[in-house]
N, C-alpha and C positions, 0 to 999 in steps of 0.2 A: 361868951360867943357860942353859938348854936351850929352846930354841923349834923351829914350825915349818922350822927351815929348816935343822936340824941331820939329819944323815943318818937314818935311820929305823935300819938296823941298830945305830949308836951307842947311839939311844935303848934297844935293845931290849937290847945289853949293860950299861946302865947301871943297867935297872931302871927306866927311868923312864914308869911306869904313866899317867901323867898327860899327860905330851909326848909319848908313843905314840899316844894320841887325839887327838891338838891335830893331830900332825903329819899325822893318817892327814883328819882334817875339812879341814884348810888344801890340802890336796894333793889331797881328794877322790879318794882311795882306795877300792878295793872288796875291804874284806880283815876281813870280819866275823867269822872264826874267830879272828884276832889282836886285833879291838878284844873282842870276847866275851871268849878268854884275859886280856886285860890289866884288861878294865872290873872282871871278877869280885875280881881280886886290890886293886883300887880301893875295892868294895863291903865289901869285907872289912874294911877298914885304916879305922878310928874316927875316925882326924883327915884325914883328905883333902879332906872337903869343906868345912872350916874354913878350910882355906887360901887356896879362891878365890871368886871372886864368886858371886851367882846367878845370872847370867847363866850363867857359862861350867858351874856347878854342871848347869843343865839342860840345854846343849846334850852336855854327857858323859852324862848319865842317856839323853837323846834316842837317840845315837849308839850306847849298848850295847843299849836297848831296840828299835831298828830290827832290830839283828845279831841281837840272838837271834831277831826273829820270822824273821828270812831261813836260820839255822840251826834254825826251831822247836824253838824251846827258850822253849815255851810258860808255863812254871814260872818261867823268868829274866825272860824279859819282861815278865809278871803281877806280878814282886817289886818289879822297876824300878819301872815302873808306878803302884806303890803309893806309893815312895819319892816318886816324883815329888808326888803328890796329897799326903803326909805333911807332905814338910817342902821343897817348892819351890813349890806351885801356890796358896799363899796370900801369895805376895808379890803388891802393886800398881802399878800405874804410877801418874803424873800426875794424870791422871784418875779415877782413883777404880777403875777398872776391873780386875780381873784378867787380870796380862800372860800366864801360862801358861792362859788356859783352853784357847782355840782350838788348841793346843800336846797340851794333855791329851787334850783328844777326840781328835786327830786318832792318837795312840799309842791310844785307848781302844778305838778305831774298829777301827783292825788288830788288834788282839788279837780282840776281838769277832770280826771273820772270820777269824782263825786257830782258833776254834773252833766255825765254821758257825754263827754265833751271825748270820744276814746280816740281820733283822728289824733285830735292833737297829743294827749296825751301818748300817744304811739311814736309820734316824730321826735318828742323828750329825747325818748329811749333809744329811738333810733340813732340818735346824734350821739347819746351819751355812750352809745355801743360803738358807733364810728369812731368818735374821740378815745375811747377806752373799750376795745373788743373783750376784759379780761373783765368789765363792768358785773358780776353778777348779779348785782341789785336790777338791774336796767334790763336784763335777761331774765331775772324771773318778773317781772313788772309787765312786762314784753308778752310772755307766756302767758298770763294770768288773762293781760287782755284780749289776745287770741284763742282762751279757751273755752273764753264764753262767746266768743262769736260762730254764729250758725257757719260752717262750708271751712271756716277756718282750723279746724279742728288736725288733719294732716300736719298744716303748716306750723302748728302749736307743739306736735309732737316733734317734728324735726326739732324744733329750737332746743326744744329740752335733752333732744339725745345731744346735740351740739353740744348744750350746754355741761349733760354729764362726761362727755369724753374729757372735758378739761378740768370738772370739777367734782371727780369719781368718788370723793368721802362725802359727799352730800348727801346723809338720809334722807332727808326729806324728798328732796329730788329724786332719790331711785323711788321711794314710795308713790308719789304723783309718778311715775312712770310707770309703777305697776298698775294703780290704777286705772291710768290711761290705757294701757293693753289690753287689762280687762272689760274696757266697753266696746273695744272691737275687738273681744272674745278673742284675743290671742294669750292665750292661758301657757304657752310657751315661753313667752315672751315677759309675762307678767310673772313666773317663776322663777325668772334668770335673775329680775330686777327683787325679789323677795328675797332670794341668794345674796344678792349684791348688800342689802340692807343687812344681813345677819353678818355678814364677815367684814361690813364697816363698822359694824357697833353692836359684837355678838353680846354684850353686857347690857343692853339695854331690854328693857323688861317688856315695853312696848311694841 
């Protein structure tokens, strides 16, 4: 039996479509043209997804539908997509509740802005903020799409200090905040947030 932890070249003389994704998610891998290559031959093949859980059934559908929107391969991703809604997104949890919704929007969402579709994709977010204000995905998704928008740019930065008040160890976040000061030259301001990044993660080189 073939796992994570079996070489990646092995997996990929052996054919094994299935442990080439396992192994590329466990490793956290950035190799979307080979999980796209192997996902497709997966999609294809009628018994694959009989073999394993739902669980691991949507984190594979997840993982080829991310690849393709990162190779836009907008048609691959939309088919996923479907898959996913068809025949994964009506299982339950415990509770009564739908495990893949949050799951579904949030592949729905990217697609949606893979084809400037940003209206909607805003309302995702919007809802998945309502529903869950602590949402951080849905907050930086939210920001990302308001700071390419012309005139939106203010309202982009609010979000973000929002965002950092509750979520103050997030480098990345004080970083895109310095940045953002420094294009309206508040060099003050973009300081504070350069400070914030060295005393969240004075060990980091970058």
């Amino acid at each position: 039996m073939t796992g994570p932890e079996t070489p990646l070249p092995t997996l990929i003389k052996k054919g094994d479509h299935l442990s080439i994704l396992r192994h590329i998610r466990a490793h956290k891998l950035c190799n979307s043209s080979l999980v796209i290559q192997h996902g497709q031959l997966l999609l294809n093949s009628k018994s694959w997804s009989n073999s394993i859980s739902s669980n691991e059934l949507l984190a594979a559908l997840e993982q080829i539908c991310i690849a393709a929107l990162e190779e836009h391969n907008l048609d691959l991703a939309k088919q996923v997509l479907k898959r996913i809604r068809d025949d994964v997104a009506g299982s339950t949890a415990k509770n009564g509740e739908t495990t893949t919704s949050v799951r579904y929007c949030k592949l729905l969402a990217l697609c949606l802005e893979s084809e400037e579709q940003y209206d909607h994709a805003m309302k995702i977010y919007n809802d998945m903020l309502k529903e869950n204000p602590s949402n951080s995905y849905a907050a930086k998704r939210k920001y990302c799409l308001l700071k390419t928008q012309i005139g939106q740019e203010k309202e982009a930065r609010d979000l973000l200090n929002s965002y950092l008040e509750v979520n103050g160890m997030d480098v990345g976040a004080w970083v895109e905040m310095a940045k953002s000061c420094l294009n309206i030259c508040d060099y003050k301001g973009a300081a504070y947030c350069y400070e914030e990044v060295v005393l969240t993660s004075p060990l980091d080189a970058n």
